[in-house]
VEXDONU-277580 format. One record per residue (C-alpha): chain; x, y, z. Coordinates in steps of 0.5 Angstrom, whole numbers, plus 500, padded with zeros to 3 digits. Layout:
- chain	c1	c2	c3
- A	X	Y	Z
...
//
This chain:
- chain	c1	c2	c3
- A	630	653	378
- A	636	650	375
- A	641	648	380
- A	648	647	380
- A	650	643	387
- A	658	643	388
- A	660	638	392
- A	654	634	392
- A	657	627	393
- A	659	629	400
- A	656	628	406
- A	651	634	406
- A	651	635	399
- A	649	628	398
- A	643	628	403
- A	641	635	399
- A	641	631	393
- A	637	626	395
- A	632	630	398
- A	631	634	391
- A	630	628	388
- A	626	623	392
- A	621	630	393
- A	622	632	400
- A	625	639	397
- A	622	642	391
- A	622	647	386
- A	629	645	382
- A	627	643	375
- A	635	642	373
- A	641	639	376
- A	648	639	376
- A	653	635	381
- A	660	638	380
- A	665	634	386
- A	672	633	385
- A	672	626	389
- A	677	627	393
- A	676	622	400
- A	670	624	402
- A	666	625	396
- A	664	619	393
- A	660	617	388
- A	656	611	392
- A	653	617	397
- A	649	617	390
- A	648	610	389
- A	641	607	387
- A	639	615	385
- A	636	615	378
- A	641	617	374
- A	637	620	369
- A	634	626	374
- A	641	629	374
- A	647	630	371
- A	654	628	374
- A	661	632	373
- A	667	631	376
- A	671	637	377
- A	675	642	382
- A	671	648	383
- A	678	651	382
- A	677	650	375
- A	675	656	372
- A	673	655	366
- A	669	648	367
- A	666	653	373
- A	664	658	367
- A	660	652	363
- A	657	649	368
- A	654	656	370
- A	652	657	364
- A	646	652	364
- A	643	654	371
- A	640	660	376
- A	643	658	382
- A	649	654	385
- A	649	651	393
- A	657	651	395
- A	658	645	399
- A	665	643	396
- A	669	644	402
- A	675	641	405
- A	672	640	412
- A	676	636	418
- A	679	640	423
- A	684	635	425
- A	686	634	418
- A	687	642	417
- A	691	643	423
- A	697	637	421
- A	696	641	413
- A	692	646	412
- A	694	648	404
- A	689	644	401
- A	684	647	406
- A	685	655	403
- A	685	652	396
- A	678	649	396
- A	675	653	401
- A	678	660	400
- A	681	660	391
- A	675	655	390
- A	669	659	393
- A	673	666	390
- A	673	662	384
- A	666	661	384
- A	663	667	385
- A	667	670	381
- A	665	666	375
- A	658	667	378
- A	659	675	377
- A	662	675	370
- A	655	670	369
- A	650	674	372
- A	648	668	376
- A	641	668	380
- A	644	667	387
- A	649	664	391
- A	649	660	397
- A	655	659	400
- A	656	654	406
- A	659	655	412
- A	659	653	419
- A	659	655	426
- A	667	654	427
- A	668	661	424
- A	665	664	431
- A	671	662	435
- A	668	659	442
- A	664	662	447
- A	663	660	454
- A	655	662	455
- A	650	665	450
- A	649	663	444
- A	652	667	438
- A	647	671	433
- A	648	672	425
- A	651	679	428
- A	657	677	432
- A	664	677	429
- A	668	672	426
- A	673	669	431
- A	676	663	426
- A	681	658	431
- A	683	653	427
- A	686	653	419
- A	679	650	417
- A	674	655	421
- A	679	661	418
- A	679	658	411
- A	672	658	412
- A	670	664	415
- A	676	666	409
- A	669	664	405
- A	665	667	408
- A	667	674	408
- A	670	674	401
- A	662	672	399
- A	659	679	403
- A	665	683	399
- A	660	680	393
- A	655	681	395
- A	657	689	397
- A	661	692	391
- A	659	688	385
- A	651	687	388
- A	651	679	387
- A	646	675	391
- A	650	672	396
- A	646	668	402
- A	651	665	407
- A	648	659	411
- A	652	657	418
- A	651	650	421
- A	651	646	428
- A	654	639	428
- A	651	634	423
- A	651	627	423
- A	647	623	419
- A	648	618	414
- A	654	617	409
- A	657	621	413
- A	665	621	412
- A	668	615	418
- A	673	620	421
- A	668	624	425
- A	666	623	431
- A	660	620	431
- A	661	616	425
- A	668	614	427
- A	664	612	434
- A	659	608	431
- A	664	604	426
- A	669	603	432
- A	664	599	436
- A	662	596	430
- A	669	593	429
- A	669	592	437
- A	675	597	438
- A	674	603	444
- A	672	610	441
- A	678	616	442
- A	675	622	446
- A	678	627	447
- A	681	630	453
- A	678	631	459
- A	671	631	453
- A	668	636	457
- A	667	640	449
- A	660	643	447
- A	657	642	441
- A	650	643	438
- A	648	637	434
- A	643	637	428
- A	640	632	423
- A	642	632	416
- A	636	632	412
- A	634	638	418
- A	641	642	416
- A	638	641	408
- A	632	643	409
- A	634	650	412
- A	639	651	406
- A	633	650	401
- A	629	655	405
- A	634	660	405
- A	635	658	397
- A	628	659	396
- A	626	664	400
- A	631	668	403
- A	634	674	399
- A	641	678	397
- A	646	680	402
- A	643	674	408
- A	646	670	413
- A	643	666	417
- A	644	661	422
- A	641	653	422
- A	643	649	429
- A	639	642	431
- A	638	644	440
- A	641	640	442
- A	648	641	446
- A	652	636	448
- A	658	635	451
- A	663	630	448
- A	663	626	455
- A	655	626	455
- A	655	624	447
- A	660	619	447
- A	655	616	453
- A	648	617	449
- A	653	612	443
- A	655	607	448
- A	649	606	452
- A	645	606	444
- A	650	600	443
- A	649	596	449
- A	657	598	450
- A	661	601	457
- A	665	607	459
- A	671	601	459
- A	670	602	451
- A	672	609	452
- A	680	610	450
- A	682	618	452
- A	687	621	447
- A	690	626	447
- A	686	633	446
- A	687	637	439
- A	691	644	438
- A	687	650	439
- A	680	645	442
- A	675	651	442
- A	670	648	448
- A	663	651	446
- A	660	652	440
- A	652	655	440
- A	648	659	435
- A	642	663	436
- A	636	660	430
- A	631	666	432
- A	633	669	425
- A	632	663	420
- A	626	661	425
- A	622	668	424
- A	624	670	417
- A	624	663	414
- A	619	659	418
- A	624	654	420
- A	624	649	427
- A	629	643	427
- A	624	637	426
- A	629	631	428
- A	629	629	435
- A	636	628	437
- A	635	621	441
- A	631	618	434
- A	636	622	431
- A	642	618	433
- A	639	612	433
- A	636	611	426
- A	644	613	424
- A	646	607	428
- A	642	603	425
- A	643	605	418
- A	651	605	419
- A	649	598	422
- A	646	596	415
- A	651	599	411
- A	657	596	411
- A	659	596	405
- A	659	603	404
- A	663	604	410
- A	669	598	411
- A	672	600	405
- A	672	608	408
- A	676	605	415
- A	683	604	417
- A	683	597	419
//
């Protein structure tokens, strides 16, 4: 399979790209990497990779006619690029409706006029909404409350109107909360983890009382590959980690793995439209796909402390100091 990886020196997308390279996920011969480089897409999430087993181009998905070539010379894309920061989307939301919305348009229609292969778009819980009890399924409505979770729900439907009237093969996956390494420090647990490295408190929001399911990178990518690689036309399906966790209960878990107390945590003022409750339903990807999440939560966390321990030069230059 030749692929094409958008925003692949992201986060998640780095951690896929790492995965194809280093053997962990198999089956691609070719690789393309198109990422803009904006504030969190950074080259150095590529560091120490042979640079010879891929080709890197920086560039807008926007950008129709690269699009265009790029696509020419592979069978599949996985979409990554995003702007995904609910707290930046809410202080300007433009930037968010162009790459998640025109970009992803832009993308799929380049993709129909290519005969693409397949087209894995990927999204996130946020598009649901929130829910008190029960955990939502692939079926569930669309229910956006932030800029960003409507730009990518925006995405999502844009990607199953393809699917339905021009035929492409569409697969959409929704994920839980990553964390890992080279993930950006303005998320939570980057952010908590870096601020007690710099002995500053860690910023909860209000009374930390919110719910998210929390899932390992390399986990989330497995299941992208799974989908890729043996889902069909028209999918969706949901990939979370099983492990919900109030804000209050995470920040504890940072703390305590730290050697640092409750003293060092700093209440802020809550976000705008803070959904409470987020949980997806992974029976589907489980049955159909064979998926389970592999990395405990308690280990999970631990290895990504350590690894931003040891890994200061990467994350300084990131931070406000």
């Amino acid at each position: 399979m030749r692929l094409l990886v958008t925003g692949g020196a992201g986060f998640i997308g780095s951690n896929y790209v790492r995965m194809l390279l280093d053997g962990s996920l198999v089956g691609v011969s070719k690789l393309i990497i198109l990422d803009k480089l904006t504030y969190s897409g950074n080259k150095s999430n590529l560091k120490g990779l042979n640079q010879s087993d891929y080709e890197f181009v920086q560039g807008d998905i926007c950008d129709s006619d690269l699009v265009s070539k790029l696509t020419k010379k592979v069978d599949s894309v996985v979409n990554f690029a995003a702007e995904s920061h609910v707290d930046r989307s809410i202080d300007s939301s433009k930037e968010f409706f162009q790459t998640n919305v025109i970009g992803t348009h832009t993308l799929l229609e380049v993709a129909r006029r290519n005969n693409l292969g397949s087209f894995i778009q990927i999204s996130t819980d946020e598009v649901y909404g929130s829910i008190t009890e029960g955990s939502w399924d692939e079926s569930f409505p669309l229910l956006p409350n932030s800029p960003y979770a409507a730009s990518k729900a925006s995405g999502d439907l844009i990607s199953q109107a393809f699917f339905r009237t021009y035929g492409i093969d569409v697969r959409i996956t929704r994920c839980s909360n990553n964390y890992g390494p080279y993930q950006f420090p303005e998320k939570v647990i980057p952010l908590f983890i870096t601020n007690l490295l710099k002995n500053k408190k860690v910023p909860l929001y209000g009374d930390g009382l919110n719910v998210r399911d929390w899932l390992h990178v390399t986990d989330h990518c497995r299941g992208i590959h799974l989908v890729l690689t043996k889902g069909k036309a028209g999918d969706i399906f949901n990939i979370g980690g099983g492990r919900e966790l109030s804000n209050i209960e995470l920040t504890r878990v940072i703390l305590s793995a730290m050697g640092s107390g409750e003293e060092n945590i700093e209440k802020v003022t809550d976000r705008l439209g803070h959904d409470f409750r987020y949980s997806l339903n992974i029976e589907k990807i489980e049955r159909d796909l064979g998926y389970k999440p592999e990395i405990n939560f308690d280990l999970g966390i631990s290895q990504t402390i350590e690894w931003y321990k040891n890994n200061e030069e990467w994350w300084k230059p990131l931070v406000i100091q």
